[in-house]
Steps between C-alpha positions, in 0.01 A plus 500: 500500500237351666414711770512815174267354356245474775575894574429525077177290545351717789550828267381368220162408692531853646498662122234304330272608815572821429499482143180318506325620819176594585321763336531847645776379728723807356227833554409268868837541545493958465205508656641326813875431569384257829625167416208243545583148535379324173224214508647158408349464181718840411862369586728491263397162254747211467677484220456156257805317324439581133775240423840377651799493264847315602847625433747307498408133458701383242450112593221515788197398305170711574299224663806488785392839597155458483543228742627769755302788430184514676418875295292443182415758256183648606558467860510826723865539621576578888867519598437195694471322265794620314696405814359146478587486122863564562499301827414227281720538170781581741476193687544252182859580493453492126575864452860700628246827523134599471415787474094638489402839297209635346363746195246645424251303319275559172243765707482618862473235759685275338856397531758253310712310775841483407725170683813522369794209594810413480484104442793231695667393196728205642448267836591644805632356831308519856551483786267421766313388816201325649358222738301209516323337799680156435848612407606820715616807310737488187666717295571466075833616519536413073193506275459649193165630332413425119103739552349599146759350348301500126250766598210248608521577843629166635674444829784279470884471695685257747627587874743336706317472900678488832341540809513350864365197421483443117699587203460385110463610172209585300347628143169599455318662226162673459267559215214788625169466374602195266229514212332802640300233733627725844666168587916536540704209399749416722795251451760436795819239532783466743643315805483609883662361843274574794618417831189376697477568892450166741472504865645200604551416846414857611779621231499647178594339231558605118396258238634605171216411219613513092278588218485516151169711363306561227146701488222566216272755594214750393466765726192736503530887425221660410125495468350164701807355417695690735344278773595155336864343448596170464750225342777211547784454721783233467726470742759240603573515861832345675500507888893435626543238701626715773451748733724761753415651814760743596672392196570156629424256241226187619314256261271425778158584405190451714242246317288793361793623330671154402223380282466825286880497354488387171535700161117598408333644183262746646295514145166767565172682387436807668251733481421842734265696510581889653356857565708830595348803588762682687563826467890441506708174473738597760343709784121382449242768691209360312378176290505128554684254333433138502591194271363081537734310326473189437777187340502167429800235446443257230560184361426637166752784484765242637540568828581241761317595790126607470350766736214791468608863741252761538608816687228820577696784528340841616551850593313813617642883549337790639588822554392638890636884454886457405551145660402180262284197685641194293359167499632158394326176510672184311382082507644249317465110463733246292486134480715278728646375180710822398858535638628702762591750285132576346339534859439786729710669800488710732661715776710805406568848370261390149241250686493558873668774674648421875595103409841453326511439122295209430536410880091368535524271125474133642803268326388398126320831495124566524192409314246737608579894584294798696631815557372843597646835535411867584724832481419836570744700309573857532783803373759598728742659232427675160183590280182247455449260270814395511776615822816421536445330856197328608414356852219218568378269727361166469339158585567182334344171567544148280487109508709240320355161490644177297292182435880315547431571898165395595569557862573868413255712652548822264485747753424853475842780489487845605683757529507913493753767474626801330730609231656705248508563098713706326637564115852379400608580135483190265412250762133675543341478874691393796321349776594473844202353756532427900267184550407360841353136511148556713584114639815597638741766682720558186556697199648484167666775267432460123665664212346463169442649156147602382163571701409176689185448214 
């Protein structure tokens, strides 16, 4: 329907030029059949959305698609921008089918858009995939969806998560553009088990860490605010008292580790500011994105151990023909008073390619991160901006440092290597890198979901 209406939109620009063309265009036209190129200011004029009517909506309130719809009345329509209009209404999930159509409007050059939709009546289950840089990939093999559920446009559900090193159970709900301030309220509660990597004694070790959550947040969306978001997290953290390495049960824990057991209420106030200006989410060619972020553990909001973390986070893409030049640059510092388990690491397939997972984070964790990296990506398989297989190559270099080894110098990492990307259904990007330690004669193979940044 959508790709109709863009033929519909380029003939209807085609007729009102020639309905309304210039003067003396038709005897021009007997005196001399030659075609001649017309100027620019003769081309066919854009056609302007007298006004948009919906079809449909029985319980999706107006405002909702306002939200989505970047098309005013008045504004000249290109089928670009329907394409980003139905991109966009599509991607709420709120709607079984959209479908875009126009008519002709009150006088020539003007046209009535027509978005007609066929609204999710009940909750419906998903099923999905993803990654994080702590906890490995997982999979939400049970979740259910509760979207739009009274026609405000709210974002609510629950999900069951199992991965490779985490699992729990979550609900989270989301109120867009609460108030009309282009702040989104967002509510989340549930309980996690994360099972944190050691190296003890030149082995790794798993360290199973509990959690029970709750978060209060406003979240930016629009307008200056879109830059902004902030809030409250409450969580109550519960370390085991034991660890396995090759699944071979020890209570032995080095100092650094034996001091930071106990049951914590990780009470905070964050607040992070961000910009995005890529040109796609997934394979970047343009853009930066960058975020400072910024929390504090406090007495007041009852936690039990008191720490500030600030992390810089940045990123840089350029295109260089069809290849990408990509650029990431993270620091971060925390106090020596947080736990283990609200430091930095480093070394692996999400940190430090070439080292194994976590293999350069000093015991108890680190206090104060650097890390670089560099890829130059380019297509081997498929059509631009987004093929099915992509190669790269890449440098990484990063330093770990903790304030709990004073005799630590913090060295400098490196590495380099090459790799592969490629899209799986439902799971999104798979990731496989070859990464060869510049200190050493050795080389690691990484698997992973997701670019590197």
């Amino acid at each position: 329907m959508v790709a109709t209406l863009r033929k519909v939109l380029a003939a209807s620009a085609l007729s009102v030029f020639l309905l309304c063309g210039m003067p003396g265009a038709a005897s021009a036209q007997n005196r001399d059949s030659t075609a001649v190129p017309l100027p620019s200011e003769s081309r066919p004029p854009a056609l302007l959305v007298e006004r948009i009517e919906i079809l449909g909506a029985t319980k999706t309130r107006r405002h909702v698609f306002n939200r989505y719809l970047q098309l005013k009345p008045g504004d000249a329509v290109t089928p670009e921008m329907i394409d980003r209009d139905y991109a966009a209404l599509t991607a709420t999930h709120f709607f079984k089918q959209v479908d875009f159509s126009s008519k002709p409007g009150s006088e020539p050059g003007k046209i009535v858009l027509v978005i007609e939709v066929t609204e999710r009546r009940w909750p419906w289950l998903e099923f999905a995939g993803g990654f994080s840089e702590l906890q490995g990939w997982y999979l939400v093999p049970a979740g259910v969806r509760c979207d739009n559920l009274f026609g405000g446009g709210s974002i609510a559900g629950a999900r069951l998560v199992i991965g490779d090193r985490t699992g729990g159970f979550f609900f989270h709900f989301r109120q867009p553009d609460l108030l009309a301030s282009g702040l989104d309220l967002q509510l989340e509660t549930g309980s996690s088990a994360t099972d944190y990597i050691h190296y003890l004694d030149g082995r790794q070790a798993l360290h199973k860490v509990r959690r029970g959550a709750a978060r209060i947040a406003l979240l930016g969306s629009r307008g200056w605010a879109r830059f902004f978001s902030a809030g409250i997290h409450f969580e109550n953290v519960r370390p085991e008292a034991e660890f396995k390495v090759k699944n071979v049960t020890r209570t032995d824990f080095p100092p650094a580790l034996a001091a930071q057991l106990a049951s914590e209420k990780i009470n905070t106030f964050f607040a992070r500011l961000q910009i995005d200006t890529r040109d796609d989410h997934y394979f970047p060619r343009a853009g930066t994105w960058g975020a400072l972020s910024f929390e504090r553990a406090a007495a007041a909001l009852g936690a039990t151990q008191r720490f500030n973390r600030i992390v810089l986070d940045g990123r840089w893409y350029r295109a260089l023909g069809s290849s990408v030049l990509a650029v990431h640059g993270k620091a971060g510092r925390v106090a020596s008073a947080a736990p283990f388990y609200e430091r930095f690491y480093l070394g692996g397939a999400y940190a430090l390619r070439g080292f194994p997972e976590r293999g350069l984070t000093p015991p108890g964790w680190g206090t104060e991160l650097l890390l670089a990296q560099a890829e130059m990506r380019f297509p081997v398989a498929g059509e631009m901006p987004r093929p099915g297989l992509m190669g790269a190559i890449f440098f990484d270099a990063g330093r770990i440092r903790t304030s709990n080894l004073p005799d630590d110098a913090g060295r400098f990492f490196t590495s380099a290597g090459f790799g592969f990307r490629t899209r799986v259904p439902v799971i999104g990007l798979l990731r496989m890198d070859f990464a060869y330690p510049l200190d050493r004669d050795d080389f690691r193979f990484h698997i992973a979901l997701g670019q590197t940044f």
